[in-house]
Phi, psi and omega in degrees: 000128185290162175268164155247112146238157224274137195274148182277155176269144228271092197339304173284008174253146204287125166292176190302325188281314185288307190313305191313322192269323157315317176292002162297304189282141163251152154283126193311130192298137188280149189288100222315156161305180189252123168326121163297166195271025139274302188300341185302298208300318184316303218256336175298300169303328195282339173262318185295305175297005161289282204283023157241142205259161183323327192272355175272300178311311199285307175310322168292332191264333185302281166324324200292327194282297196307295180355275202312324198295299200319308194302330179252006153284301177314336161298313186289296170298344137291344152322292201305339160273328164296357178261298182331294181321346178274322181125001204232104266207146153304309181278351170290304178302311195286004179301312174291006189231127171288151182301178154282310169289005162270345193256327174292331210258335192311133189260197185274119176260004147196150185270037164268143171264145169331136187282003181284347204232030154225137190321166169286344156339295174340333157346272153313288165306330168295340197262332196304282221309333141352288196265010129330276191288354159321305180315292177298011199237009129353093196285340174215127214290122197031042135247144186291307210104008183239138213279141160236083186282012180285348180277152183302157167297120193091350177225057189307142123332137122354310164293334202256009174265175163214141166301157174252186191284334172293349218015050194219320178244127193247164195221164131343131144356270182292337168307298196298326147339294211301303198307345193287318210263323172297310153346295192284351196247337189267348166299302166310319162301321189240025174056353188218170197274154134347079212282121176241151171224323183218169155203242205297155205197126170293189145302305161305308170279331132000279183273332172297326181284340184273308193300325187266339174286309223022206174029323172293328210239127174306170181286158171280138182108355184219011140311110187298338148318315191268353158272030185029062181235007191213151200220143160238125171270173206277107185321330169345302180239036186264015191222174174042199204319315160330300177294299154354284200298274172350317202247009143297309226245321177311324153325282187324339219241324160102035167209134218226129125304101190314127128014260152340281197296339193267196203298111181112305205320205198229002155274179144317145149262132174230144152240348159304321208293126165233155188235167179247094201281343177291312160293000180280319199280309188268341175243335213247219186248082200250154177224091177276000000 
């Protein structure tokens, strides 16, 4: 019986084992070449705009404007420090400047521009502006206040009279002054004007008030109504606190209940009758 016998296998070819286990494995892929140095920059922009995305750009575009900003706040602020150094400061000016609420609440203390920057003309308008504010500080709006005792009883001018705040009963000038201020100290207390029924008196209304009174009423012609020096208040305000008050305070003003009119006097009694006495005594009819 022929034999086989078996050829030994060929030392350098891979066996069955070897072959099995190399096919698990791939071998690592070659490493692309390297972009020659013209094409990199090309292929370097075209893959960073594939892979960023809009909202990354606009955050890039973002920065460049926060730059510029820093850059043009910094610029101003390095001035501004290069003027300190001069000695002359942002808080030193505003220092010479009034607040705001100093500039709102502050009044004008002249309606004039600084005399360096007006002519000597300016004169004139300084004497307008004078008698401006004279006018306003006027306790009764064109009245002087200045006395013309020269006229008969009953028969003042006009001129030398002024309306009071009813715009009905006029006194003398300087009476209707006084009594105008004494008004205003009796407005603060008592929130309302002063109730006047008479004051200055013709001649005429004179003999009328004498003929319905008789005994009560002076002869016409001898009245202190008619130097337009005397006023009748409202009975109202002849009793209590009113009355009180009145004879505290009227005095300071240079108007009295006369002597005379009150309890005992050598009159009638009135306590309405108020005289203005500093003018009684050198023009009127006083009976001290």
């Amino acid at each position: 019986m022929a034999s086989h016998r078996v050829q030994p296998a060929d030392a350098g070819a891979p066996t069955r084992r070897q072959l099995r286990e190399a096919g698990r494995t791939r071998p690592a892929a070659a490493a692309p070449a390297a972009p020659s140095a013209d094409a990199a920059p090309v292929a370097v922009v075209a893959d960073h705009r594939r892979r960023t995305s809009p909202l990354a750009r606009w955050g890039t575009r973002a920065g460049v404007l926060v730059t510029l900003a820093a850059v043009t706040v910094a610029i101003p602020l390095s001035q501004g420090a290069a003027r300190s150094e001069d000695g002359f400061t942002d808080a030193e000016a505003d220092a010479t400047l009034p607040s705001t609420v100093e500039a709102l609440t502050s009044s004008a203390t002249s309606v004039l521009p600084p005399a360096s920057l007006v002519s000597s003309d300016a004169t004139a308008l300084r004497a307008q502006v004078d008698v401006s504010r004279s006018q306003d500080r006027e306790i009764l709006p064109g009245c002087d206040g200045e006395a013309n005792p020269a006229s008969a009883n009953g028969q003042v001018p006009q001129s030398d009279l002024c309306y009071l705040w009813d715009g009905k009963t006029q006194l003398r000038a300087d009476a209707a002054e006084a009594l105008a201020e004494l008004n205003a100290m009796w407005v603060t207390r008592w929130g309302t004007d002063l109730c006047l029924s008479s004051g200055y008196r013709t001649l005429a209304e004179q003999r009328a008030v004498k003929a319905a009174k008789g005994s009560l009423a002076a002869p016409a012609g001898r009245s202190n109504h008619g130097w337009g020096l005397a006023v009748d208040l409202c009975t109202s305000q002849t009793t209590g606190a009113q009355w009180e008050w009145l004879n505290d305070n009227a005095p300071v003003f240079g108007w009295e209940n006369p002597d005379w009119a009150q309890p005992g006097g050598s009159g009638p009694y009135e306590r309405w009758h108020w005289e203005y006495t500093k003018g009684v005594m050198a023009d009127g009819e006083y009976y001290g």
